[in-house]
C-alpha positions as CSV (number, residue, x, y, z in Angstrom):
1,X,0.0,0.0,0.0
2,X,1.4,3.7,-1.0
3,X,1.8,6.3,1.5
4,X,0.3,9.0,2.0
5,X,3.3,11.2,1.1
6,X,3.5,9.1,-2.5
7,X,-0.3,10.0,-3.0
8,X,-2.5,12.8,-3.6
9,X,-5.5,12.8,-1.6
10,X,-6.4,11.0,1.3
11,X,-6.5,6.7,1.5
12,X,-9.6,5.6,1.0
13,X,-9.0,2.5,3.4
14,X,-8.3,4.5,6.4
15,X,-11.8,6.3,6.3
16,X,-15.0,4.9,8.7
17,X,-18.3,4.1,6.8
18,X,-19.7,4.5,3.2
19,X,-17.3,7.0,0.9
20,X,-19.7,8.7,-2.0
21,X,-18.5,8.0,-5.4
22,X,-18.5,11.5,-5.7
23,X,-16.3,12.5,-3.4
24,X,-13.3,10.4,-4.8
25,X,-10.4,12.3,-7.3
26,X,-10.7,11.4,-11.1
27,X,-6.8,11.1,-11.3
28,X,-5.8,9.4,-7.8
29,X,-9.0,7.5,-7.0
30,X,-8.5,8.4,-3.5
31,X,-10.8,10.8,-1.5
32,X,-10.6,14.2,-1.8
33,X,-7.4,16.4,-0.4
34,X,-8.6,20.0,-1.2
35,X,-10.8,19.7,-3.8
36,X,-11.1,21.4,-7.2
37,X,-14.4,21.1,-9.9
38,X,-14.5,21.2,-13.5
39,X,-17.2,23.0,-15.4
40,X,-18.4,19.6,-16.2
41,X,-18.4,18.5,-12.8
42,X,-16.0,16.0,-11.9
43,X,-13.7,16.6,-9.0
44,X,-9.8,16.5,-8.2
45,X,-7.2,17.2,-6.0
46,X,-5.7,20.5,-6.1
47,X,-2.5,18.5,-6.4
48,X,-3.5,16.1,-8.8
49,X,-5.0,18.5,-11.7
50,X,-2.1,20.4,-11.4
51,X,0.2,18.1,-12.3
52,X,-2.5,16.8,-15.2
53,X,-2.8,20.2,-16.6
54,X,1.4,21.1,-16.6
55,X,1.3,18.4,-20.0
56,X,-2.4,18.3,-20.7
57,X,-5.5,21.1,-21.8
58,X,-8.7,18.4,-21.5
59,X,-10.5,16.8,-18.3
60,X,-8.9,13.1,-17.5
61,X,-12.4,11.5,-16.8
62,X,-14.0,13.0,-20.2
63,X,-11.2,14.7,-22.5
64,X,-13.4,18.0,-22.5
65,X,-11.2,21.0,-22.7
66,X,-10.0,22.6,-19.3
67,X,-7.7,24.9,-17.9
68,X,-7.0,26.0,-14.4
69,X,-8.9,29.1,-14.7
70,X,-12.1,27.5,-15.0
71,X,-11.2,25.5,-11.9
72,X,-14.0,26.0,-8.7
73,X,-14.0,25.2,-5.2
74,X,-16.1,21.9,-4.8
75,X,-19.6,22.3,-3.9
76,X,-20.4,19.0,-2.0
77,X,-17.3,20.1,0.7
78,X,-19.5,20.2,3.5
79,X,-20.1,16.3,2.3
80,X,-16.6,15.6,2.5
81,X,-15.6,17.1,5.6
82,X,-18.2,15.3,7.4
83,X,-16.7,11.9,6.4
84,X,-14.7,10.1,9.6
85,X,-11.3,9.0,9.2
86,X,-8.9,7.3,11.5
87,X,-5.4,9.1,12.4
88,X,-2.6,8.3,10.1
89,X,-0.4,7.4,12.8
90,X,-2.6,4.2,13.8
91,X,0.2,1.8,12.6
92,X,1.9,3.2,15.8
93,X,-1.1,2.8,18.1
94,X,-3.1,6.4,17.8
95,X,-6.7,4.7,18.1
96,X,-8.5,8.3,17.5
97,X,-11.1,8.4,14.4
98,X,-12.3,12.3,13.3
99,X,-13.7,14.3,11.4
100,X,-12.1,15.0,8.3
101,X,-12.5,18.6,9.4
102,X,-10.4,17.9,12.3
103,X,-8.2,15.6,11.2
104,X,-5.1,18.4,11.0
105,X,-5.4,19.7,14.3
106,X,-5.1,16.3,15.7
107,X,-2.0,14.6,13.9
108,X,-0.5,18.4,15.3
109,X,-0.9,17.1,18.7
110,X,-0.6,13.4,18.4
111,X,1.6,12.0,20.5
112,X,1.9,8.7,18.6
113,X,3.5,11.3,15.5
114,X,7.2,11.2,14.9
115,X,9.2,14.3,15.4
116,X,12.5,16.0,15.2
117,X,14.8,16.2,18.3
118,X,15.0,19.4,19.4
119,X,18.8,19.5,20.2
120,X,20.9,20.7,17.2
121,X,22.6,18.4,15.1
122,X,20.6,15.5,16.9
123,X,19.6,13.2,13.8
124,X,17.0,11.2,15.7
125,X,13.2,10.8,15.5
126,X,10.8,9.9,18.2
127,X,7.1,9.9,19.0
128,X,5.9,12.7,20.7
129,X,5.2,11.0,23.4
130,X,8.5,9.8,24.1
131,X,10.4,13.2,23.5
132,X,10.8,13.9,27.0
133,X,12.6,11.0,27.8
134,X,14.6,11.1,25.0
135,X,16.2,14.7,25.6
136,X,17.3,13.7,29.1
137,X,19.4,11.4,27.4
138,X,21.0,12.7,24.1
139,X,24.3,12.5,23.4
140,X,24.1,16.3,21.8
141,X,22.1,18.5,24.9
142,X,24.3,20.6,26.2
143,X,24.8,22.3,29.4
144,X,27.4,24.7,31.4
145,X,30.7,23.3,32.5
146,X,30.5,21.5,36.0
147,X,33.9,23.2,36.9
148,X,33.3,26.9,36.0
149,X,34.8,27.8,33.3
150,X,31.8,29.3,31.3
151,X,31.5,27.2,28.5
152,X,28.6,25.0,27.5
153,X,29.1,21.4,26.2
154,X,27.4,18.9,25.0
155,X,27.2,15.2,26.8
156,X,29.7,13.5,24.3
157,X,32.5,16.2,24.8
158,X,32.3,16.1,29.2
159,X,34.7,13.4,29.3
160,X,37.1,15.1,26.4
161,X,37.0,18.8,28.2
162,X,39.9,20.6,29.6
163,X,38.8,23.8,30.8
164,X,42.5,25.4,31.3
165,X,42.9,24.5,27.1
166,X,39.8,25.7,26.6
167,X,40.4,29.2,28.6
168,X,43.8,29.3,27.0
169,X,42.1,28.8,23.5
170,X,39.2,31.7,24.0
171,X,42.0,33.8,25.5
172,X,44.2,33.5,22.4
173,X,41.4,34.2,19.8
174,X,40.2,37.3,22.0
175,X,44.0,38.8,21.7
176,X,44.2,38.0,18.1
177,X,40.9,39.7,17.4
178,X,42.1,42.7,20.4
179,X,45.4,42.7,18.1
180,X,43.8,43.1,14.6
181,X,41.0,46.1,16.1
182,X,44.1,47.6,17.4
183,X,46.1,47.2,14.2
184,X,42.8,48.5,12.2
185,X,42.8,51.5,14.6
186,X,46.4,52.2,14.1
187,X,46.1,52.6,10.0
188,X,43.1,54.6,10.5
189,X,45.3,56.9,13.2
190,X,48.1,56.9,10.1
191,X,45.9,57.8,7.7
192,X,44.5,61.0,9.6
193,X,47.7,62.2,10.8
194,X,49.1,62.1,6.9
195,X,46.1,63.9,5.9
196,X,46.7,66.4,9.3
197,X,50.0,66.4,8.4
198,X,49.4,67.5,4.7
199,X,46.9,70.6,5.9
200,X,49.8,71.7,7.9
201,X,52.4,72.2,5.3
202,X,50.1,73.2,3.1
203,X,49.0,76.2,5.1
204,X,52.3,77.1,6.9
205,X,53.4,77.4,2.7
206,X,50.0,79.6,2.8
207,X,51.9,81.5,6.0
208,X,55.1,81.7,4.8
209,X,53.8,83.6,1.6
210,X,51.6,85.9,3.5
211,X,54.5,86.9,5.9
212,X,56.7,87.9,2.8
213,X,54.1,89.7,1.6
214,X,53.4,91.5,4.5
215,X,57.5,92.4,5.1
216,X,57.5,93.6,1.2
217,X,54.6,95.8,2.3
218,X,56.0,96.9,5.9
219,X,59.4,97.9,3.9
220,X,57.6,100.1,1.3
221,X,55.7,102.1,4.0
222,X,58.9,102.3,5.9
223,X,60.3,103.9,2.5
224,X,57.1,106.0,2.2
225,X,57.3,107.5,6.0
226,X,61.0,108.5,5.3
227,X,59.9,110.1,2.6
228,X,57.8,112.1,4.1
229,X,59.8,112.5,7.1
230,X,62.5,114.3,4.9
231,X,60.0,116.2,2.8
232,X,59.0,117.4,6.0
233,X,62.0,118.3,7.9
234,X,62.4,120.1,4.7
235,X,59.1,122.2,4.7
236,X,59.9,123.0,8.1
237,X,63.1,124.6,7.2
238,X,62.1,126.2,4.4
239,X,58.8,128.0,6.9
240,X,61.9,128.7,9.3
241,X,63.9,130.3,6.6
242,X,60.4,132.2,5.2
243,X,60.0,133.7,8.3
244,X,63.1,134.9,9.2
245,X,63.6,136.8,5.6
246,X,59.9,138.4,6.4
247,X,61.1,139.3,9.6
248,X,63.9,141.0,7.7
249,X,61.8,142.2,5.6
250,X,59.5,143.9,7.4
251,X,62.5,145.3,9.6
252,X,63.3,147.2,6.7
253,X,60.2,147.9,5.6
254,X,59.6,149.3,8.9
255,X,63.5,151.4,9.0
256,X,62.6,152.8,5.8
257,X,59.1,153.9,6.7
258,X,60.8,155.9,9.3
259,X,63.6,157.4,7.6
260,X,61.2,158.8,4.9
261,X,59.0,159.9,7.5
262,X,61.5,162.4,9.8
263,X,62.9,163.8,6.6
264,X,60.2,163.9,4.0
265,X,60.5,168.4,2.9
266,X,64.4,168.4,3.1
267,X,65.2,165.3,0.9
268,X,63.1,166.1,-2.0
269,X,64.3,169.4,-2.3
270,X,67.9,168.1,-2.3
271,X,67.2,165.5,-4.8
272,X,65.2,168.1,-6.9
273,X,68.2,170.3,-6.9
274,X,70.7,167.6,-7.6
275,X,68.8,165.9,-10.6
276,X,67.8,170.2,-12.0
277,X,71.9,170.5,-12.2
278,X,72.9,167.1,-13.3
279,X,70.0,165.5,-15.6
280,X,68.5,166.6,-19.1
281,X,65.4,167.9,-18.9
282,X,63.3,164.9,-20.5
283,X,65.9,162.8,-17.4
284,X,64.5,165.0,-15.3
285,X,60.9,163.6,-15.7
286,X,62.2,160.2,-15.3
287,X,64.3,160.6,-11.9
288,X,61.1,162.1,-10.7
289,X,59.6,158.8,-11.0
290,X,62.3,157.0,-10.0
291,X,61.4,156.7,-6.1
292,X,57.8,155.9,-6.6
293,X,58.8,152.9,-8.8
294,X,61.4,151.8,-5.9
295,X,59.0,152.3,-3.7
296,X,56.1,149.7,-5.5
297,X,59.3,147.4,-6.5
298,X,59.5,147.2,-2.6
299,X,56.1,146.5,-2.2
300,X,56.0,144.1,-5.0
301,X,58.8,141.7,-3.3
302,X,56.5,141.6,-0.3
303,X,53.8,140.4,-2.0
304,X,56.1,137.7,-3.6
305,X,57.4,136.3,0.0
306,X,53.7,136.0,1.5
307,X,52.4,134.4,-1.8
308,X,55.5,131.8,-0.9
309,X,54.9,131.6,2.2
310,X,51.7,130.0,1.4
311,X,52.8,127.4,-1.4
312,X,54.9,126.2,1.7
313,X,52.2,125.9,4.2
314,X,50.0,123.8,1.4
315,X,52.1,120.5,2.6
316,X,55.4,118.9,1.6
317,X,56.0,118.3,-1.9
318,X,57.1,115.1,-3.5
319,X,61.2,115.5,-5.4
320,X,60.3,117.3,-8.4
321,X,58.6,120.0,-6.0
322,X,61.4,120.1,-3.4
323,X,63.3,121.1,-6.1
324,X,61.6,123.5,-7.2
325,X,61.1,124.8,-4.0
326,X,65.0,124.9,-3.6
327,X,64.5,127.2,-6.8
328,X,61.9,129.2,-5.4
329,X,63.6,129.8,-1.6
330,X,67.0,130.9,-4.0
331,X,64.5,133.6,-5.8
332,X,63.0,134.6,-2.6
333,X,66.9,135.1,-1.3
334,X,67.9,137.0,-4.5
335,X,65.1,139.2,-3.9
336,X,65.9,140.0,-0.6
337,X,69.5,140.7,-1.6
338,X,68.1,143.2,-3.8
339,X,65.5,144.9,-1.5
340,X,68.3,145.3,1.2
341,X,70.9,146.8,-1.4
342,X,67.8,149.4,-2.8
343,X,67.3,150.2,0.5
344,X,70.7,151.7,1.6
345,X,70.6,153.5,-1.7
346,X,67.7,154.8,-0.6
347,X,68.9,155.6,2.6
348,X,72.6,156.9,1.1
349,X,70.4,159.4,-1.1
């Protein structure tokens, strides 16, 4: 007799009571394991029209042509689930007969089933039932060492345990995995310190250029204030050397002012009566003139030493105006020489 594994729907021998003819696959002839109709009625497995239908496109009971879209639930389920079947682990002993309804919730909680150990790499199967007993003595449950040391071991490897090799072992694979963190940390401390390393030269380079540039601008303000330094030192000689000529001027100014003024009557009638016996008579008319056009050449110097006086207050000039100012002070000298020597004519006569 197959299995049920090698089959498709349910064995018809292991059901209690009369089966309807109507409730049995077309393909398997077994009853019913979730049940599919064709438009013309007859009924399969889900499983078993499947694999009919991967080579075939016509109903195995009456050739008809089918596909699995026309596929419907069965309408006579109620009928099938209603049918009583015994427990498919009889063979062991499981006396229980359900509902087909039922039938999967029970084989989930037989204890006549066969099961899995639950210990890892345990190859053994036993009843439910007998589980229990079983795990209490398999060779691969594991507990903690008896003696301390941490580990947990399955029953085979207690007699073949040394917990000092053991310790010695974890110990060695924790400082070869402490030794390759530490080596990983120590690249990745490399790497940033190159990179830190490369910043720094490349901004003391950025340093070093803004320092010479800042010693190339230091030295030509240093050039600049000396400069002005000596065109000052200059403008303040030349005020020095202004002022002392006007105060030499106006001295004379002042001398002459005076000698004109206690002897106004007697020296034009001795210079009328010198110039009536020595001139010509159209001299004459020019000697009379003479005095008054000394007198505004006077007056015209003055003018010329205030109006320089002033170009010099305006600020220091830059080398072409030194030297002309050196040109201009020589003028201002010459002019004085000349004012002074008119004067003791003046005062001669």
């Amino acid at each position: 007799m197959e299995t049920h594994s090698q089959r498709m729907g349910y064995d018809l021998e292991r059901f209690v009571g009369y089966v309807n003819e109507g409730l049995l696959c077309c393909v398997c002839r077994d009853v019913l394991e979730r049940p599919l109709q064709a438009p013309c009625e007859h009924a399969y497995c889900s499983a078993c029209i499947s694999s009919w239908l991967l080579h075939h496109h016509s109903c195995p009971e009456d050739r008809l042509p089918l596909d699995v879209g026309s596929l419907k639930p069965l309408y006579m389920r109620n009928d099938l689930n209603r049918l009583q079947i015994r427990c498919v682990n009889a063979g062991q002993g499981c006396e229980v007969v359900c509902s087909l309804e039922s039938l999967h919730t029970h084989e989930d909680e037989c204890e006549f089933a066969f099961i899995s150990c639950s210990n890892t790499g345990c190859p053994v199967r036993v009843e439910r039932r007998g589980l229990e007993a079983h795990l209490s003595e398999c060779n691969f449950r594991s507990r903690e060492c008896p003696n301390g040391c941490g580990h947990t071991l399955l029953s085979i490897e207690q007699s073949q345990h040394n917990c000092v090799a053991e310790l010695r072992t974890e110990v060695e694979m924790l400082r070869a995995e402490m030794l390759c963190k530490v080596e990983e940390v120590r690249r990745e401390m490399e790497s940033r310190l190159d990179s830190q390393r490369r910043h720094m030269v490349q901004k003391e380079s950025q340093l070093k250029n803004e320092v010479e540039e800042l010693k190339g601008q230091l030295s030509r303000v240093m050039c600049d204030m000396r400069a002005l330094l000596g065109a000052e030192r200059l403008r303040r000689q030349e005020l020095a050397e202004a002022e002392l000529e006007k105060r030499e001027l106006l001295e004379l100014l002042r001398d002459l002012q005076l000698t004109r003024s206690q002897h106004p009557v007697e020296q034009a009638a001795r210079d009328q009566h010198e110039e009536d016996q020595q001139t010509p008579g159209w001299e004459l008319h020019t000697e009379l003139t003479r005095h008054p056009a000394r007198k505004a050449s006077l007056h015209t110097s003055s003018l010329s030493l205030h109006s320089s006086q002033a170009i010099n207050v305006s600020g220091p000039p830059t080398s072409p105006q030194l030297s002309e100012g050196a040109r201009k002070g020589g003028t201002r000298s010459l002019t004085l020489d000349c004012i002074k020597r008119k004067s003791r004519e003046v005062t001669v006569i």
